[in-house]
C-alpha positions in Angstrom: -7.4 17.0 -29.8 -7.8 17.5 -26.3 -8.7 14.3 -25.0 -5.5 12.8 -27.5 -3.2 15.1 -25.5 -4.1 13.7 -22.4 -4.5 10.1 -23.5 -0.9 10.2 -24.6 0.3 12.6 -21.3 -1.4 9.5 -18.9 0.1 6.6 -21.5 3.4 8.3 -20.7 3.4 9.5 -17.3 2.5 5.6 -16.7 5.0 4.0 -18.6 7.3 6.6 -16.5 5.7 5.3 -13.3 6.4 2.1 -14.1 9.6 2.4 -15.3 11.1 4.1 -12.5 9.3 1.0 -9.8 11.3 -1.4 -12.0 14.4 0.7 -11.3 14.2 1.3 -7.8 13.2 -2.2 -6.5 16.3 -3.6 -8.5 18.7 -3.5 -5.8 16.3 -4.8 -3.5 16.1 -8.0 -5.7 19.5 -8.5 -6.0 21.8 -10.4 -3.3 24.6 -8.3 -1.7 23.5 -5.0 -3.7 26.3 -2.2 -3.3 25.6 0.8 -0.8 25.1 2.9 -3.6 22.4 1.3 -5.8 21.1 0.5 -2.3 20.7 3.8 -1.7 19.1 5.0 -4.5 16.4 2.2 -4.0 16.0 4.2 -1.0 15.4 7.7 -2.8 13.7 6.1 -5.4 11.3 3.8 -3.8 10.7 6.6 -0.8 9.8 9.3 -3.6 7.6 6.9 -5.3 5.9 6.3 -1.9 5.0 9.8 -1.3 3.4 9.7 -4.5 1.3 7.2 -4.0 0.3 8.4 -0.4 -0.4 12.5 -2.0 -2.6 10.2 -5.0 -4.7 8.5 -2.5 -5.4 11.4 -0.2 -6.3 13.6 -3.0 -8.1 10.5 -5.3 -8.5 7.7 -2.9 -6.6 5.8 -5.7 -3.5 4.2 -5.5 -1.3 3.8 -8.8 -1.8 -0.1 -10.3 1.4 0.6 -12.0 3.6 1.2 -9.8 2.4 -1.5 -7.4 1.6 -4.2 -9.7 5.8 -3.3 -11.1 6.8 -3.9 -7.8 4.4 -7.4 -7.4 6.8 -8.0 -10.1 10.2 -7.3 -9.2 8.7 -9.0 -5.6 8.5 -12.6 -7.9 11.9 -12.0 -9.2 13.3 -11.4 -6.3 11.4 -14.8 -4.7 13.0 -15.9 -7.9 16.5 -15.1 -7.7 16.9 -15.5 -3.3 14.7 -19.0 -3.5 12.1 -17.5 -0.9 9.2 -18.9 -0.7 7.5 -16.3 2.2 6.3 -14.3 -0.5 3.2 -16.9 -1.0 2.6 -16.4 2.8 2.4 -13.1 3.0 0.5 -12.4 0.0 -1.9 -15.1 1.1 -2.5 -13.2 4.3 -3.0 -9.8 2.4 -5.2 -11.1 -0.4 -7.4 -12.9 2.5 -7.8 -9.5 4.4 -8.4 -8.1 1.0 -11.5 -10.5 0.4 -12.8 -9.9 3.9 -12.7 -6.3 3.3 -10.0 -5.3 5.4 -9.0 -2.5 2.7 -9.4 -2.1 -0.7 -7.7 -3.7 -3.8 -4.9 -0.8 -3.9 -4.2 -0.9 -1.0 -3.4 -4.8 -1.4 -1.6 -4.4 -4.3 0.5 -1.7 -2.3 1.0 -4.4 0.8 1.8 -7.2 -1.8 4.4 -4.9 -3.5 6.2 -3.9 -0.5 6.1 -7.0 1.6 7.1 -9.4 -1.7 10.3 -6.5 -2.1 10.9 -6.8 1.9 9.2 -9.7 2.9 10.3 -9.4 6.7 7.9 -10.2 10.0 9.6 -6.4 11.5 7.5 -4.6 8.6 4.5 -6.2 9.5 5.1 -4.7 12.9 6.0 -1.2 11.7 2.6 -1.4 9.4 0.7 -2.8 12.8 2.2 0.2 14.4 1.9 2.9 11.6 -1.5 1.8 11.4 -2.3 2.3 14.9 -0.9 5.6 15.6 -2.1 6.8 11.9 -5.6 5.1 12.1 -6.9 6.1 15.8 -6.6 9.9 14.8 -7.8 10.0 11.4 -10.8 7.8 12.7 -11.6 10.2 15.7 -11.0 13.0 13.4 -14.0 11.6 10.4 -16.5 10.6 13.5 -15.6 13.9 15.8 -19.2 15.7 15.0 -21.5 12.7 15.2 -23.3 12.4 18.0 -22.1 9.4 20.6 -26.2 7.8 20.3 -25.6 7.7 16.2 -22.2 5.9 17.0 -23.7 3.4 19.4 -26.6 2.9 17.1 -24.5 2.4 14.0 -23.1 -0.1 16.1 -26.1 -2.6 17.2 -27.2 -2.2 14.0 -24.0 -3.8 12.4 -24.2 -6.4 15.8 -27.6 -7.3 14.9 -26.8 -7.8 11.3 -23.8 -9.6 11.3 -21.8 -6.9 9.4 -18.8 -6.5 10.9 -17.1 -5.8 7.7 -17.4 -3.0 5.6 -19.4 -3.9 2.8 -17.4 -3.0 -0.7 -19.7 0.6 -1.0 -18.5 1.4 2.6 -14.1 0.8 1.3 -15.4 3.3 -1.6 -16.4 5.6 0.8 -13.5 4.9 3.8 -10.5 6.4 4.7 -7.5 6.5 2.5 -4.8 4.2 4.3 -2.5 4.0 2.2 -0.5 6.6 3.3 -0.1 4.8 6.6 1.7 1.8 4.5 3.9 4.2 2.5 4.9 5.2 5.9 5.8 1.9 7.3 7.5 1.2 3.9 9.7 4.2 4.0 10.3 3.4 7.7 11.3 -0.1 7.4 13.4 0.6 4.1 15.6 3.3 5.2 15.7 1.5 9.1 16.1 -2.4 8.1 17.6 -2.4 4.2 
């Protein structure tokens, strides 16, 4: 009975997930949107954002159904404008992707917000988000361990040729993808 009532609470807290990326991204797929729907985009997509980031802190998840609704509305929107840079960004995320750059949500993410705002001045706010996010967080997880580990763990990957993190090693990384809900909700309430 148990298991039923949370089946059914996930089905529809999903389907509410989903829902609400199709509704938000709308105005952002349609040409010469009205300040209003415009701004609830804004609300919409921001709130959804901090969702995501909260899930893959706590989880190290990040919600398939609101990004793959918003890999969606990103081909409609290619669609509907007749813009083809969609394929070149995506291309360029889902080749980081399969050199391990960062894990398959946080692809789908990228692939979500750059096909809705598929715009050169949110790769820069990601580059910088990233930057500013990433050095502390990474000082922060390596603070206790010894420089000699550091420099060892180091040759080793040298010597090995494993400059990459291996799949086990994303499964076990940092959570980023709050530093791309950041850049998202940067550029969208800066550029749109």
């Amino acid at each position: 009975m148990i298991s039923t009532k949370l089946f059914t609470w996930r089905m529809t807290r999903d389907a509410l997930f989903t829902t609400l990326a199709i509704a938000t991204s709308i105005p952002l797929t349609v040409p010469n949107a009205n300040p209003e729907s415009l701004l609830f985009a804004k609300i919409g997509i921001t709130a959804l954002l901090i969702l995501i980031a909260l899930q893959d802190l706590r989880t190290q998840t990040v919600s398939p159904f609101i990004t793959i609704a918003w890999m969606g509305m990103s081909v409609v929107r290619s669609i509907i404008e007749r813009d083809a840079s969609i394929l070149f960004f995506w291309s360029v995320i889902f080749l980081l992707w399969s050199l391990h750059f960062y894990g398959g949500g946080d692809a789908k993410l990228l692939m979500g917000l750059f096909g809705l705002m598929p715009d050169i001045r949110l790769l820069w706010i990601v580059s910088i988000v990233l930057v500013v996010t990433g050095i502390p967080f990474l000082a922060h997880k390596y603070w206790h361990t010894p420089p000699r580990a550091l420099a060892s763990g180091l040759s080793r990957r040298i010597q090995s040729g494993g400059f990459l993190p291996s799949d086990q090693e994303l499964d076990q990384g940092v959570p980023f993808a709050f530093a791309y809900c950041i850049a998202g909700a940067v550029y969208l309430w800066v550029f749109v």
